[in-house]
Rosetta silent file (secondary structure, phi, psi, omega in degrees, C-alpha in Angstrom):
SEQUENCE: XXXXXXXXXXXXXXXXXXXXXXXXXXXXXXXXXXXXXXXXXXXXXXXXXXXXXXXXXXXXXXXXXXXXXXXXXXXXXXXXXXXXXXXXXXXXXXXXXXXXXXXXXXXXXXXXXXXXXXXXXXXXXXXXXXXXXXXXXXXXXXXXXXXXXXXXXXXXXXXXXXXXXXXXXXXXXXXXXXXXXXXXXXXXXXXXXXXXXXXXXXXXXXXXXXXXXXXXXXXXXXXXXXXXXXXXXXXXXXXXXXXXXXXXXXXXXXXXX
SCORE:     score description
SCORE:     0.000 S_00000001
   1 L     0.000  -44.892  172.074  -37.149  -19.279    1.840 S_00000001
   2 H   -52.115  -45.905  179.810  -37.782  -15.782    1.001 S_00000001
   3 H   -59.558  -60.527  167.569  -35.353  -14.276    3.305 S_00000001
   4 H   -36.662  -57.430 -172.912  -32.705  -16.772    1.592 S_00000001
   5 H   -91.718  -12.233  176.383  -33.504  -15.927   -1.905 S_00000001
   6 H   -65.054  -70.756 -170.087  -33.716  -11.969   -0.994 S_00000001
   7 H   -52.841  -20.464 -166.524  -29.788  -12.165    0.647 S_00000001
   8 H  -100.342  -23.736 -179.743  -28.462  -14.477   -2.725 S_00000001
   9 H   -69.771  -37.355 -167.091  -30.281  -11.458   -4.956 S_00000001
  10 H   -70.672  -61.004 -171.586  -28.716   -8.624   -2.719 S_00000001
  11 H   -50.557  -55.133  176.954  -25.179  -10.894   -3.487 S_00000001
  12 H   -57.544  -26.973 -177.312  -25.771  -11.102   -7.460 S_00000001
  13 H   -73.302  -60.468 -174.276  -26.229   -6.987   -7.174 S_00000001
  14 H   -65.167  -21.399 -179.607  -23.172   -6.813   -5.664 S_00000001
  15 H   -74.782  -32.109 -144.957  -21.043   -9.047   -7.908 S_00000001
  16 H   -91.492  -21.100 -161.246  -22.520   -7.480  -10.480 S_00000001
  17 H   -93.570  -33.278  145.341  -22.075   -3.957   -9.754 S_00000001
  18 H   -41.301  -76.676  165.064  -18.289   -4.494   -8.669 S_00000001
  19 H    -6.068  -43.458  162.326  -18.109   -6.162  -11.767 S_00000001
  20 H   -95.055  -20.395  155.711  -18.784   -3.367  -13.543 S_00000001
  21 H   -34.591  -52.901  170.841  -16.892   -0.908  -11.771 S_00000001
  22 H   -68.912  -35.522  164.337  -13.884   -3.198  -13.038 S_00000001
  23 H   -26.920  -79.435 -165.370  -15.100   -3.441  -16.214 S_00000001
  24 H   -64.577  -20.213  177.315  -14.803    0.564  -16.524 S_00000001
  25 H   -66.541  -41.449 -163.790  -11.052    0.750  -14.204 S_00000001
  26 H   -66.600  -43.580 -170.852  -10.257   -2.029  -17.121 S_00000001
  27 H   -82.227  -57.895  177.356  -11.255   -0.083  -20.202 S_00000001
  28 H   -92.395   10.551  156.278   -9.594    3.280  -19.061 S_00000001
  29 H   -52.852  -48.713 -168.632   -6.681    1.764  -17.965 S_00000001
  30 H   -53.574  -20.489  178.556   -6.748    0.461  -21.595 S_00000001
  31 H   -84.925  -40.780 -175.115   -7.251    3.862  -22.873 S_00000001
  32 H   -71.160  -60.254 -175.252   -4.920    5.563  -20.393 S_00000001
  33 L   -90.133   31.418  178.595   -1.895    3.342  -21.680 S_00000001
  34 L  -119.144   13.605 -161.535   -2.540    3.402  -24.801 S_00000001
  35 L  -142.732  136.091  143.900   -2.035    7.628  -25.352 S_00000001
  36 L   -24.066   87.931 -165.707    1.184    8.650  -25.094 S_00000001
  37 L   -26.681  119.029  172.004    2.931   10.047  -22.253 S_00000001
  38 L    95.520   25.802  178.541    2.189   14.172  -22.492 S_00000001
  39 L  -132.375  147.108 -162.285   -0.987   13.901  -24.385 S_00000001
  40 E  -116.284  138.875  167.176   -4.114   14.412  -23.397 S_00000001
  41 L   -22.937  159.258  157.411   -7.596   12.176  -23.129 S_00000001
  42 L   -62.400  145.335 -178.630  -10.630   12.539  -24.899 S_00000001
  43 L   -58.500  155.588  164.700  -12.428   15.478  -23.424 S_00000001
  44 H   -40.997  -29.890 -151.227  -14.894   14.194  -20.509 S_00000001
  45 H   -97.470  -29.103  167.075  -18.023   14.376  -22.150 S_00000001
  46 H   -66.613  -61.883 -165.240  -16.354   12.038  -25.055 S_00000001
  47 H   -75.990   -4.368  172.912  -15.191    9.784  -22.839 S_00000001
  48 L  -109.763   27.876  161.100  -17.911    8.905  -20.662 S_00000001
  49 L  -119.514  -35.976  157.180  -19.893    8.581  -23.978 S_00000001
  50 L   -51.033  -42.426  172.057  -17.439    6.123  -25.130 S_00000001
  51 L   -96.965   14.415 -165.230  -17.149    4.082  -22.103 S_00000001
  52 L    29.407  106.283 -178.686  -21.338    4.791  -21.348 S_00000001
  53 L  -176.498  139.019 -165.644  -20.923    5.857  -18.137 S_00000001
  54 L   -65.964 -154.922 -177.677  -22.357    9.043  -16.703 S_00000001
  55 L  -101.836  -25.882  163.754  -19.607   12.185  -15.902 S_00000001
  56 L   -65.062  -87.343 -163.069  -19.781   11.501  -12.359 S_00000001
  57 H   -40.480  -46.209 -175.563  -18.709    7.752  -12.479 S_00000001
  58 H   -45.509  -29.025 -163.777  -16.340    8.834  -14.627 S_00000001
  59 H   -75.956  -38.495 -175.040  -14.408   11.572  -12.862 S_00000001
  60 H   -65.628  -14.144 -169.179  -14.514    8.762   -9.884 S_00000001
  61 H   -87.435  -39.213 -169.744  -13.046    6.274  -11.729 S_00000001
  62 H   -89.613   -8.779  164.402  -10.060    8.536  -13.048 S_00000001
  63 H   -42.437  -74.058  172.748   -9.373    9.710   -9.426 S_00000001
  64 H   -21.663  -77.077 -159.388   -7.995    6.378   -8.735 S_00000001
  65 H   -64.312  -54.653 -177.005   -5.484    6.602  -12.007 S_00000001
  66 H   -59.545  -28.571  156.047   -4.432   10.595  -10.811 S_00000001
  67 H   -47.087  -55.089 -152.536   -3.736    9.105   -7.453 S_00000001
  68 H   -83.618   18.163  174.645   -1.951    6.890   -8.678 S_00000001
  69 L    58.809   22.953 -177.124    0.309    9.324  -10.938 S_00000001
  70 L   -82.781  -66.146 -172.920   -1.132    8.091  -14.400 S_00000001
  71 E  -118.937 -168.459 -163.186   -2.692   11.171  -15.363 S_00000001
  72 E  -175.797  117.174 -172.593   -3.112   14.949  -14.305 S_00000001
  73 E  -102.250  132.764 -178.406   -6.783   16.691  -14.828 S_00000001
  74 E  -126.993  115.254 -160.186   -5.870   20.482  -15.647 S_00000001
  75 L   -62.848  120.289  155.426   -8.993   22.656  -14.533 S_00000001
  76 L    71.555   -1.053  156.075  -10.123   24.334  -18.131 S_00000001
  77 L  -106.148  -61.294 -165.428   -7.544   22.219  -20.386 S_00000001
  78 E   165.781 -161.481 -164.382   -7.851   18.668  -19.803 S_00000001
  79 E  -140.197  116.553 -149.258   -6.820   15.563  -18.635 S_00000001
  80 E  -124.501  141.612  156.215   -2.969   14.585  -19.540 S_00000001
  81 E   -84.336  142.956 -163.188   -0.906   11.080  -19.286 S_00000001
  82 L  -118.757  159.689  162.043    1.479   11.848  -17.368 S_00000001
  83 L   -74.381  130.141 -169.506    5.413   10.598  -17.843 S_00000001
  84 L   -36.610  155.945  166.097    6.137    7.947  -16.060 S_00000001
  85 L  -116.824 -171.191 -156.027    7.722    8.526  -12.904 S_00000001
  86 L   -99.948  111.781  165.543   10.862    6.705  -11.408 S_00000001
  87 L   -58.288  130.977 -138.568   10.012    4.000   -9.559 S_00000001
  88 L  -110.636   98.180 -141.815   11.710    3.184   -6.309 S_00000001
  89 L   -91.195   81.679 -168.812   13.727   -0.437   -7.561 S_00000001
  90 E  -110.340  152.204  144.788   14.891   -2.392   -4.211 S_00000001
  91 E   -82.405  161.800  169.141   15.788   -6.485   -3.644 S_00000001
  92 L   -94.269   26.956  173.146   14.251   -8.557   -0.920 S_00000001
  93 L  -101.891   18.778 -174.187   17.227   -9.807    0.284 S_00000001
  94 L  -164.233  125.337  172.409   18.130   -6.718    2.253 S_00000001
  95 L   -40.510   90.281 -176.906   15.824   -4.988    4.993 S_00000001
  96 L  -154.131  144.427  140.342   15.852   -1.078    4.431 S_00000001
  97 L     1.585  169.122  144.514   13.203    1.755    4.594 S_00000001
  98 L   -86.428  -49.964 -164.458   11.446    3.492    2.180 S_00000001
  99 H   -60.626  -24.384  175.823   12.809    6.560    3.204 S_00000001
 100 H   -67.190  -62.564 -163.860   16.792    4.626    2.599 S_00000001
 101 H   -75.600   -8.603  176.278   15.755    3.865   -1.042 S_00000001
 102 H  -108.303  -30.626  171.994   14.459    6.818   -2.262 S_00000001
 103 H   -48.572  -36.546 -134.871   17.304    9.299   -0.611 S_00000001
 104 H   -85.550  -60.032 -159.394   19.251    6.684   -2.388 S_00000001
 105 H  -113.955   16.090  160.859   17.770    7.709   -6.086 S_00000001
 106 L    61.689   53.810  148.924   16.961   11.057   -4.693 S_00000001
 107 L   -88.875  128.628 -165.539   12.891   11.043   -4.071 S_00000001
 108 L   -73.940  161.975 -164.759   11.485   13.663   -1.916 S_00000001
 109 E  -161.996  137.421 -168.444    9.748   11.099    0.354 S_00000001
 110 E  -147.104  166.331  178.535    7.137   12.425    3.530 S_00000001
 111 E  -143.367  140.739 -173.400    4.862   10.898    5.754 S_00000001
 112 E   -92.628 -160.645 -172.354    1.285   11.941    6.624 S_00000001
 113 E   -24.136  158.905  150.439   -1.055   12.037    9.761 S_00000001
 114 E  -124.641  160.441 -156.143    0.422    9.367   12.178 S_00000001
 115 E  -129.074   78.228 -173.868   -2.081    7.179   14.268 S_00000001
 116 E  -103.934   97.651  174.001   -0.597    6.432   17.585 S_00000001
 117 E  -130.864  147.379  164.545   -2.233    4.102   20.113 S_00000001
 118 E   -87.755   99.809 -160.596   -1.582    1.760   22.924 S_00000001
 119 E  -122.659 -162.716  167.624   -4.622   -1.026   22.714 S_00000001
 120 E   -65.255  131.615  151.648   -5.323   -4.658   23.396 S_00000001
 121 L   -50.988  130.324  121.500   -3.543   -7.294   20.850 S_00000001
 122 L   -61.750 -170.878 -132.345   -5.270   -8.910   18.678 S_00000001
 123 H   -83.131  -50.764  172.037   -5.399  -12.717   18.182 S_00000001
 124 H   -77.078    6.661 -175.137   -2.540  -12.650   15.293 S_00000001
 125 H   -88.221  -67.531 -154.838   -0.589   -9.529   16.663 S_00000001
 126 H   -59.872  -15.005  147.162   -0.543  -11.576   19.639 S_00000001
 127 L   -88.634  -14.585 -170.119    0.670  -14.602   18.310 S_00000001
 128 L  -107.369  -35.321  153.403    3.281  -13.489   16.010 S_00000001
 129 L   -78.892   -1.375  178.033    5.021  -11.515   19.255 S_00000001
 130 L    98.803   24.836 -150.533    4.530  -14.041   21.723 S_00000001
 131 L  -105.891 -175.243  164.602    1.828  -12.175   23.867 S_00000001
 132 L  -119.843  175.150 -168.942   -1.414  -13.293   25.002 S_00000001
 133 L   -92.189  144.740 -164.672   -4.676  -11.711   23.260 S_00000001
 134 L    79.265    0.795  165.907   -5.398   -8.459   24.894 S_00000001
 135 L   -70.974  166.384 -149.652   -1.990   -7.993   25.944 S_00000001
 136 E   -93.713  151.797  164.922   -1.526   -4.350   25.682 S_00000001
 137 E  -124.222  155.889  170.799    0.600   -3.072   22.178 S_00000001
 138 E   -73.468  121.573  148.535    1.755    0.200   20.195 S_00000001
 139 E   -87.253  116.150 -176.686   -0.202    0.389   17.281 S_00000001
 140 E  -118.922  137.101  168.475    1.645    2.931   15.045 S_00000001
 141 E  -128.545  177.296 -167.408    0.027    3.318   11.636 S_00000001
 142 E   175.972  118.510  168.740    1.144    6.164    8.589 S_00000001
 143 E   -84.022  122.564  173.596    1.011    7.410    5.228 S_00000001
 144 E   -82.129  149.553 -163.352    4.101    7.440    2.914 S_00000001
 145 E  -134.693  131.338  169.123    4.000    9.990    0.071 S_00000001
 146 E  -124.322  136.399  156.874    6.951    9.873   -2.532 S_00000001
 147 L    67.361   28.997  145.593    7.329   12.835   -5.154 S_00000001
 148 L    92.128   10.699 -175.872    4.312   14.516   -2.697 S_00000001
 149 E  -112.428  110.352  171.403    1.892   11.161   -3.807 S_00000001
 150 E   -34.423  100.615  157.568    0.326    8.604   -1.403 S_00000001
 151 E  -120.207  -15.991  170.495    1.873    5.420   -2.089 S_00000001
 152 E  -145.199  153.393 -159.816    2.301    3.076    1.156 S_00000001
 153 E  -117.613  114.738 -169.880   -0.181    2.567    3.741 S_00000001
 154 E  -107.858  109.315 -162.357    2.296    1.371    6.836 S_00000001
 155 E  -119.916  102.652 -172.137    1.058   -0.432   10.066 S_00000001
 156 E  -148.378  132.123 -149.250    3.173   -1.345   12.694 S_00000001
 157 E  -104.696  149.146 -174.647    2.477   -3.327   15.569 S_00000001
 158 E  -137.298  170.743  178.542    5.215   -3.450   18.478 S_00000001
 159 E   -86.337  142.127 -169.494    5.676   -4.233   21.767 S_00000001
 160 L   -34.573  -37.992 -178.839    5.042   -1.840   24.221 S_00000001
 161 L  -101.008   38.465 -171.762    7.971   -1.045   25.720 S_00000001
 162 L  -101.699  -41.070 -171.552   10.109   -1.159   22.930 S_00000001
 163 L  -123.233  137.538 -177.591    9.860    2.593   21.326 S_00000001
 164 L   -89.291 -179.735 -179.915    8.557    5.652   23.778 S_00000001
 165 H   -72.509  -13.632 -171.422    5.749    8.382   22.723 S_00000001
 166 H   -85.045  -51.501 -151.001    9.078   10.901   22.719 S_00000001
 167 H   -57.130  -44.727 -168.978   11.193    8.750   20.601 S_00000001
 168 H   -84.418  -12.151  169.400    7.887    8.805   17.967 S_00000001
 169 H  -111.649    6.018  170.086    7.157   12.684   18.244 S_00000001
 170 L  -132.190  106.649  176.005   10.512   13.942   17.838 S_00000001
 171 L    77.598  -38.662  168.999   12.367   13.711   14.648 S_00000001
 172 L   -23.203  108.121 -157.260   10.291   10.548   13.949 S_00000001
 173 L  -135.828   22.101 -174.495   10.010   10.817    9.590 S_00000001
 174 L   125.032  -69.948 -173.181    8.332    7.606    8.913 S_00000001
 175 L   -80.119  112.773  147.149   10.351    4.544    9.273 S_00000001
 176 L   -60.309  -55.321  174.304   10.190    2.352   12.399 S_00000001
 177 H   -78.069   -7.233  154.877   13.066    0.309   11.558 S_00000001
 178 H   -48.834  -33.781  178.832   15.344    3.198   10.654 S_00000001
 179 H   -69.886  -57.416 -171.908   14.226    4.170   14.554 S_00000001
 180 H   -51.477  -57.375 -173.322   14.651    0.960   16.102 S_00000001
 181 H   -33.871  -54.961 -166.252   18.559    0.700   14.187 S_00000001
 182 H   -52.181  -71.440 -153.484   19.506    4.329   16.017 S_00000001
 183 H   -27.954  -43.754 -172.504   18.760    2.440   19.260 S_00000001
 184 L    73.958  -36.971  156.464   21.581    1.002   19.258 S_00000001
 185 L   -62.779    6.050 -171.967   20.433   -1.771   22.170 S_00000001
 186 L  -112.426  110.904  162.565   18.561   -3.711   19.766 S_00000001
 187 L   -85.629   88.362 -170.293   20.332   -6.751   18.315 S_00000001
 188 E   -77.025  136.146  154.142   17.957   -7.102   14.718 S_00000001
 189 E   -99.206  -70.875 -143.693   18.916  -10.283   13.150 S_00000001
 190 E  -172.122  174.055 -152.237   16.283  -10.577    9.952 S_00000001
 191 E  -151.036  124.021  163.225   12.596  -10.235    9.052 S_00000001
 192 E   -93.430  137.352  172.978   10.448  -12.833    7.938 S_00000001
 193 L  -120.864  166.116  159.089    7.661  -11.294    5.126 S_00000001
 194 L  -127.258  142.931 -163.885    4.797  -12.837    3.255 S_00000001
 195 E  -129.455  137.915 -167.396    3.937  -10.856    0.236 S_00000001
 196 E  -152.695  145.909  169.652    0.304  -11.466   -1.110 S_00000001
 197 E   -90.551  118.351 -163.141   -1.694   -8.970   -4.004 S_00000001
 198 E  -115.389  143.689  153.528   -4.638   -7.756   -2.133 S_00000001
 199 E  -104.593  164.181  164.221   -7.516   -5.984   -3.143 S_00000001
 200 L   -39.816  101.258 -179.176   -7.721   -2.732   -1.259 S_00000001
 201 L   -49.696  158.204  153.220  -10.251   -2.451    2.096 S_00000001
 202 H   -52.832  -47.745 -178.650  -11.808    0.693    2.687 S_00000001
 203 H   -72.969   -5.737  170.552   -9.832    1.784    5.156 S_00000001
 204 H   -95.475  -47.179 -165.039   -6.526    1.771    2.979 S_00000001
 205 H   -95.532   19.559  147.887   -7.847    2.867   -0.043 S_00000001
 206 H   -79.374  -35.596 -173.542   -9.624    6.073    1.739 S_00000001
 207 H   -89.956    5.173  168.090   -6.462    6.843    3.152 S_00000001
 208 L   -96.769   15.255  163.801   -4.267    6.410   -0.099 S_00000001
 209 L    63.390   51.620  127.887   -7.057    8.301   -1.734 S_00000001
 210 L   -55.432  160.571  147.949   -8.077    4.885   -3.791 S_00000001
 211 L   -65.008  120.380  158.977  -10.603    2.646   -5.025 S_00000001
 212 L   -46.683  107.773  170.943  -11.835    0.267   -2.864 S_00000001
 213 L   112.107   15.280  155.386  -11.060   -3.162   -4.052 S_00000001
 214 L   -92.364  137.092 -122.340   -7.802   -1.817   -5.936 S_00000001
 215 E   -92.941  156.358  169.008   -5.040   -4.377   -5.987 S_00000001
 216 E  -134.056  155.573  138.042   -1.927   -3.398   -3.766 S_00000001
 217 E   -96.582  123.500 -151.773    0.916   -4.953   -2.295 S_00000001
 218 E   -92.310  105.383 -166.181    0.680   -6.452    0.933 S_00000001
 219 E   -94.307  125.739 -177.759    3.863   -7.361    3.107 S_00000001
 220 L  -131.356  111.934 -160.766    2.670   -8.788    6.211 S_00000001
 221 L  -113.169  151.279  170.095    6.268   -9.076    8.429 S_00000001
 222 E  -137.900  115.931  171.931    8.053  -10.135   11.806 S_00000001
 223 E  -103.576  132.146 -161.382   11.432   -8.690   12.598 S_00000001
 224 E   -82.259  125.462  122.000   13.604  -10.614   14.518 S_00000001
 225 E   -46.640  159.194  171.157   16.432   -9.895   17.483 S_00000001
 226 L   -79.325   23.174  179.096   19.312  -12.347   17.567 S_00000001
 227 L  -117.119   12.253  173.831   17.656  -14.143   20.977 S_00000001
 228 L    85.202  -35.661 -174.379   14.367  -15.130   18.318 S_00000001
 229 L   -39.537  128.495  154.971   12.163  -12.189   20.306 S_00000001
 230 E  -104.853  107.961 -177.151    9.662  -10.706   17.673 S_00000001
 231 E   -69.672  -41.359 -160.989    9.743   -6.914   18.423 S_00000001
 232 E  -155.951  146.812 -166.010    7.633   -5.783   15.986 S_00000001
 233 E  -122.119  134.730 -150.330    4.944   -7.116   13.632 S_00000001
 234 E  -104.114  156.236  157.189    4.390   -5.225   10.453 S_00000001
 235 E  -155.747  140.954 -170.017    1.451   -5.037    7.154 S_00000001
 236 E  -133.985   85.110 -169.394    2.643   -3.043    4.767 S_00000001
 237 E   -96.234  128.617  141.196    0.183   -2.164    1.572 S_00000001
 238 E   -96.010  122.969  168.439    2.023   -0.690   -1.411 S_00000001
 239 L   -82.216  117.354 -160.169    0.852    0.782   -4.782 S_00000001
 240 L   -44.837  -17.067  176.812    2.133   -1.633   -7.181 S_00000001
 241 L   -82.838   13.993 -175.546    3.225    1.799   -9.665 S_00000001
 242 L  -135.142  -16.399  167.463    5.797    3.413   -7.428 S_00000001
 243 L  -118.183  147.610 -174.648    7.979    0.224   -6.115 S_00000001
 244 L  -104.295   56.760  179.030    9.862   -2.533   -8.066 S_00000001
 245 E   -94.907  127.520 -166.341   10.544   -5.752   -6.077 S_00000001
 246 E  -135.742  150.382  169.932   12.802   -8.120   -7.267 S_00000001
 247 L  -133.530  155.858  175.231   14.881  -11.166   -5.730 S_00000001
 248 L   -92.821  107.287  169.471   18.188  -12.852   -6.626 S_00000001
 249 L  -126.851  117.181  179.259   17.230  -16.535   -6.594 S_00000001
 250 L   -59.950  142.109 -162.287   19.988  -19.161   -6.744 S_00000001
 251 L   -93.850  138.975  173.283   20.208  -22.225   -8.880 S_00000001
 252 L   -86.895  130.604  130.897   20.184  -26.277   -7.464 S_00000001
 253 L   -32.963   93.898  115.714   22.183  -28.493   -9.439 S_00000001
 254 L    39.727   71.010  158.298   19.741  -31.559  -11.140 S_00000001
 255 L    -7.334  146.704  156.832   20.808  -34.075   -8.486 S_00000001
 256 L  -126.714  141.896 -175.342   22.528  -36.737  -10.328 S_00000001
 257 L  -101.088    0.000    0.000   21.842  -40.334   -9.969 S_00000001
């Protein structure tokens, strides 16, 4: 009984202390977009007396928005909103890069460390290419940075023998299916996604330099050949302030009876 009422006490700590965490992301959002693009915050010591919150939480809290390209802290001035930047505006009814849509609107666009290993599947990589679990796969993972800023966290899992380690260390700028297309031997038909608002794990928001539990968007994908073959099985986390996804959806005619 004790143990049992200890573990639902630890759980009430934690809601509560997330809870508050959102609280304060909620309140200087409200504050951040509410000041004028080129103007700058209440000094620190105001504003963590205003939201009551030490100087510490605070600065951690506005990390998150200065990732995210909301603001700009200037060492011995201040802390600035910053104008907006141009968001990269694609539909989902056509496949393409990152790196295709922003050459497109002309965003410098870069990709950080890459993570390259050949493991075991797991139980849904391994169902969604047609493997068995523990068959062996390329796990390629990567960060995309547009305008020099962390914005997509990129996973992609494929089958082994589809892309070599030269193909991925030479010239290699980000995009697997921009790679695969060059192949030229690959007949791509079409990509099924599911798109779901997540909040951020730890290991995505440390490497997009985030808050844990801040919402992204998560494309979790299978790209097709025209024989049905799933090559390559994708998750895809995006910060909802630097892309624009939109669809064209077509109207039924009101049966008539």
């Amino acid at each position: 009984m004790v143990a049992i009422f200890a573990n639902k006490s630890n759980n009430n700590t934690i809601v509560e202390k997330r809870s508050h965490t959102q609280s304060l992301h909620d309140n200087l959002a409200q504050i951040i977009f509410s000041t004028e693009p080129g103007k700058a915050l209440p000094s620190e010591p105001n504003l963590a007396r205003q939201l009551s919150v030490s100087r510490a939480t605070l600065r951690e809290a506005m990390r998150t928005f200065e990732t995210q390209g909301l603001i700009v802290r200037k060492q011995g001035v201040g802390t600035f909103v910053m104008v907006p930047s141009q968001t990269l505006d694609t539909g989902l009814e056509v496949l393409e890069s990152i790196e295709t849509m922003a050459t497109r609107v002309g965003l410098p666009v870069s990709m950080g460390a890459m993570g390259l290993e050949y493991r075991p599947a797991q139980a849904a990589e391994a169902e969604a290419l047609g493997l068995n679990t523990g068959d062996n796969v390329l796990s390629l993972s990567r960060v995309i940075s547009l305008e020099h800023r962390p914005t997509a966290y990129l996973i992609d899992i494929l089958l082994p023998n589809i892309l070599s380690e030269k193909e991925l260390q030479e010239g290699f700028t980000g995009s697997v299916l921009d790679l695969l297309l060059k192949h030229g031997n690959l007949s791509l038909l079409n990509s099924r996604c599911d798109i779901q608002a997540v909040a951020a794990p730890s290991s995505v928001a440390r490497v997009l330099g985030i808050q844990r539990g801040d919402v992204l968007l998560k494309f979790i994908a299978c790209l097709y050949t025209t024989n049905g073959t799933v090559i390559d099985y994708s998750l895809s986390y995006f910060l909802p302030g630097s892309f624009n996804f939109h669809v064209m959806r077509r109207i039924v005619p009101y049966p008539i009876k």
